[in-house]
N, C-alpha and C positions, 0 to 999 in steps of 0.2 A: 097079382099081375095086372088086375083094369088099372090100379091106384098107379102101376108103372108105367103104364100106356098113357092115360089123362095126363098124367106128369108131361111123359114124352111129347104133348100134343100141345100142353100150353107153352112149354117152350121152344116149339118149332111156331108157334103161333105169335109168340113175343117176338121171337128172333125176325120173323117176316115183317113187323110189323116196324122194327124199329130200322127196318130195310125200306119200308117204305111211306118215312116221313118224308111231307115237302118240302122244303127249304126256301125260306121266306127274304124278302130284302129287296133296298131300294132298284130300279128298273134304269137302267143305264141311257143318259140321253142320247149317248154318240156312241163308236165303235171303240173309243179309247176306256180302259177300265185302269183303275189303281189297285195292284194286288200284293196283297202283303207274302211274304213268304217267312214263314217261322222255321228256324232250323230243329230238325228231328232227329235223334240218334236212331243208330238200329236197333240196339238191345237198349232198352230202356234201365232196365236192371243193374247194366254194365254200361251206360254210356261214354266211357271212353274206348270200347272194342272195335275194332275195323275190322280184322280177321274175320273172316271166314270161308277155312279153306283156301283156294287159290284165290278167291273176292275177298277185293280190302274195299271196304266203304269209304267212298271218297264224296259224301254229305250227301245230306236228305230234307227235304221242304216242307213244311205243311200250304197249301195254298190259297188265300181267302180274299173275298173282290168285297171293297167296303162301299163300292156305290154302283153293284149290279147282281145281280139274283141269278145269271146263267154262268155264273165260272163253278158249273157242276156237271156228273153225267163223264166227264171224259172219259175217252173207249181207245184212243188210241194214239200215239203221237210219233214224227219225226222229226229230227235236226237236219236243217238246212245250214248254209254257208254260215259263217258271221253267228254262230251259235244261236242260229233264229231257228223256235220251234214251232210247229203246225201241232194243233190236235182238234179232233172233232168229237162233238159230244153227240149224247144219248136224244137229244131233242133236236137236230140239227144245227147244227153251230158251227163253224170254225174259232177257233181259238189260236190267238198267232201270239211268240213271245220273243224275249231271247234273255238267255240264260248269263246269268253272274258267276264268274269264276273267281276264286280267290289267287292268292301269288301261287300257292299251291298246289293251282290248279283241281280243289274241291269247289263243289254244288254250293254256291250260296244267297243267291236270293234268284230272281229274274225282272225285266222292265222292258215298257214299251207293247205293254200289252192290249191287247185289242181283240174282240167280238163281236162277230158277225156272222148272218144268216146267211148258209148256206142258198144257193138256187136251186132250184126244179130247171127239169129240162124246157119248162115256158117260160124262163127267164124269173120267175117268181120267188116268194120263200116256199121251203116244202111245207105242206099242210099236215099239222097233227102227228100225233106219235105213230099213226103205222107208216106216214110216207116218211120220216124223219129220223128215225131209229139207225142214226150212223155208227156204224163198228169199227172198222177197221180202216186203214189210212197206206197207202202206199205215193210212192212220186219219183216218176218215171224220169228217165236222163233227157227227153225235152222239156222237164219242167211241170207234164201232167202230172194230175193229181187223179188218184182212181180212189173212189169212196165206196165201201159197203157197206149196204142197208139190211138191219131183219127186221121183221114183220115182216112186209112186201120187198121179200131177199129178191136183190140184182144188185148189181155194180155200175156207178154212174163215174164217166169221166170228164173231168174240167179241165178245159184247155187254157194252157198255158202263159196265153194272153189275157186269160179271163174271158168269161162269160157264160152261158148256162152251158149243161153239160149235159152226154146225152148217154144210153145205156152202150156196153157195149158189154161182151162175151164171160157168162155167167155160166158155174156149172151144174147141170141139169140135173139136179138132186131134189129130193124131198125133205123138207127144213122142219122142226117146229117153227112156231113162233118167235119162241122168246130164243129162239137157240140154234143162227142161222151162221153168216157167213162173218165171224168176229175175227176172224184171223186173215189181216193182208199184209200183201209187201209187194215190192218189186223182184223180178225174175233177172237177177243178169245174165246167170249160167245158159240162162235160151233164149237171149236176144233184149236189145233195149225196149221192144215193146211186151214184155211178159209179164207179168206176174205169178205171185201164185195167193191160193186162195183157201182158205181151212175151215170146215164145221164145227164149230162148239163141241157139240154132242158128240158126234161119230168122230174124231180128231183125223178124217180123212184129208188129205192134201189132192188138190188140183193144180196142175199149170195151165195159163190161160195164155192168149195175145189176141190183138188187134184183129188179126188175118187168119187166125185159126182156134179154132175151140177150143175149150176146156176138155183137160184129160187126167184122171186120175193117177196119182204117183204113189198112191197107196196111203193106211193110215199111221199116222203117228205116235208112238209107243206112250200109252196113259193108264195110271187108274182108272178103273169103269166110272166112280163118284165123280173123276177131276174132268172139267172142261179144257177144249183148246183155246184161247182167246188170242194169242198172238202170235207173229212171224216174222222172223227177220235173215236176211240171209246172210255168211258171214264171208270177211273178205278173202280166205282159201277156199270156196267151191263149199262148205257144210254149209249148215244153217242153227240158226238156236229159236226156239218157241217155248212160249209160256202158257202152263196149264197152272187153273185155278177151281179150288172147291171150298165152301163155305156149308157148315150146321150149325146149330144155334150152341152146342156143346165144344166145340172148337176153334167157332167164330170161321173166319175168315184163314186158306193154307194155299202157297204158291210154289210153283218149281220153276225155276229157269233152267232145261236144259240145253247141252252144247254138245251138236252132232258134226263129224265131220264130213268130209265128202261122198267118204264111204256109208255113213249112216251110220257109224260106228258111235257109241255115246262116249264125252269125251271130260266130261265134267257136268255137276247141277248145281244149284243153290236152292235150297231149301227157307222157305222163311214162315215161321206160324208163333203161336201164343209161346213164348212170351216177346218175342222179337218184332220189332215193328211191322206188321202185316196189315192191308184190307184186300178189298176189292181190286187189286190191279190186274189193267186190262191190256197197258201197253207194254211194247219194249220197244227199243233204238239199240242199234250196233254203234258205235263209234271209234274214231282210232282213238289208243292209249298210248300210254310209255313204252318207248321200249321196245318194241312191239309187239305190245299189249293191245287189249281191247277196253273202251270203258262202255257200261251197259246202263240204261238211263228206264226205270221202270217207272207207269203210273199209275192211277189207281182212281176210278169211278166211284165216285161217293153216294152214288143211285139218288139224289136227291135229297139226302136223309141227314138229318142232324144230328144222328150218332156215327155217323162214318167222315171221312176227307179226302179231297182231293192230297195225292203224296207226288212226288216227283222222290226218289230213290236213286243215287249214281254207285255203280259199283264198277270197282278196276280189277280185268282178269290178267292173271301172266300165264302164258300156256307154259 
């Protein structure tokens, strides 16, 4: 039994370890980066398979910046107009792109990519990884952007014309550290100024806005082991969120479930070993065929040379 346990402990020790290499490379002069995108199947095994279940995979990225050291860390992303996407990372950054379609209409590279430092509310860059630690990403129908932070968990919002941004209405929980407010979006169901807001750990949901507090709407149906890291709300009144759980024995395991209005569960997608899985933090709703959905997942490389940034598009038919 100890010979089972030192086992158990050098590979929970490897595992963390190859979680947290840093990842090295040249320092970008401007805000424009060149990023390559490698096409990834889902099943490796089977890479000609789309199926699964009601999600057909409609192409997947690998993402890598050959003349800048921060296209890492992403926690969270959304699609704007003109298939322009926002995402921020784990060290404070914005990341802006826009996505390549094929005739298709599958995932296949993206350009026009560009990095930059997020502000502080002094008009500054944020300092260091506890003011910096951006999670989640929402953007309101005036064009705000509301970014959460853990470590030092609050919600800062940037306005729309640009410039620093300033806190606004966070809810009054108690956070770990590493394990704070990863899950945001916008709220349409309760006004163009809402959102809503979700805990890692406890997978509780908040609604928030501008003019009135945050209020709990209860928590989100999880594995104890699995995190909540993202939100999205979908275009009938449900919503769909992403939980994620990682051991050094099954690496890296994600669900996307689809809730309707009722809160009734209405579909999932399941992705783990042997199917192309990491770290994914984000999710995007978008319209699809038909009237379909297509679902755009990504995925935090934590820094580490043995993990990737992924962009993953999947098309649902209800």
């Amino acid at each position: 039994m100890r010979w089972v346990l030192i086992a158990a402990l050098a590979l929970l020790a490897a595992g963390c370890a190859e979680r947290s290499v840093r990842a090295t490379g040249p320092v970008q002069a401007g805000p424009w980066v060149t990023v390559a995108a490698e096409p990834v199947a889902a099943d490796p095994t089977r890479p000609e398979r789309t199926d699964f279940g009601r999600f057909r995979y409609a192409g997947g990225l690998a993402l890598t910046a050959s003349d800048s050291n921060r296209l890492h860390g992403l926690s969270d992303i959304r699609v704007l107009s003109d298939n322009r996407i926002l995402g921020v990372t784990d060290e404070g950054d914005l990341f802006e792109a826009r996505l390549r379609l094929g005739a298709d209409g599958r995932l296949v590279g993206v350009d026009r990519a560009r990095i930059t430092a997020l502000q502080g509310p002094d008009g500054g860059p944020l300092g260091g990884k506890l003011e910096a630690d951006a999670e989640g990403l929402a953007v309101l129908p005036d064009g705000s952007r509301l970014v959460s932070f853990e470590q030092r968990h609050r919600i800062l919002l940037y306005p729309p014309g640009g410039g620093p941004p300033r806190p606004v209405n966070s809810p009054e929980a108690a956070f770990p550290p590493n394990g704070g407010l990863e899950a945001l979006s916008n709220d349409p169901a309760r006004g163009p100024d809402a959102w809503l807001a979700g805990g890692e750990e406890s997978g509780e949901l908040w609604t928030c806005a501008l003019r009135t507090p945050c209020r709990s709407l209860g928590t989100l149906p999880k594995p104890f082991e699995f995190g909540l890291v993202a939100v999205t709300p979908l275009p009938d009144g449900g919503l769909a969120y992403l939980i994620r759980a990682w051991d050094p024995l099954r690496g890296s395991r994600i669900a996307l479930i689809l809730r309707n209005a009722a809160g009734a569960e209405i579909d999932r997608l399941e992705l783990g070993r042997p199917l192309t899985t990491d770290n994914f933090e984000g999710v995007e709703v978008l319209p699809g065929k038909e009237g379909g959905l297509r679902f755009l997942l990504a995925s935090d490389d934590n820094f580490s040379t043995e993990q990737r940034t992924l962009l993953l598009a999947f098309d649902w038919t209800p």
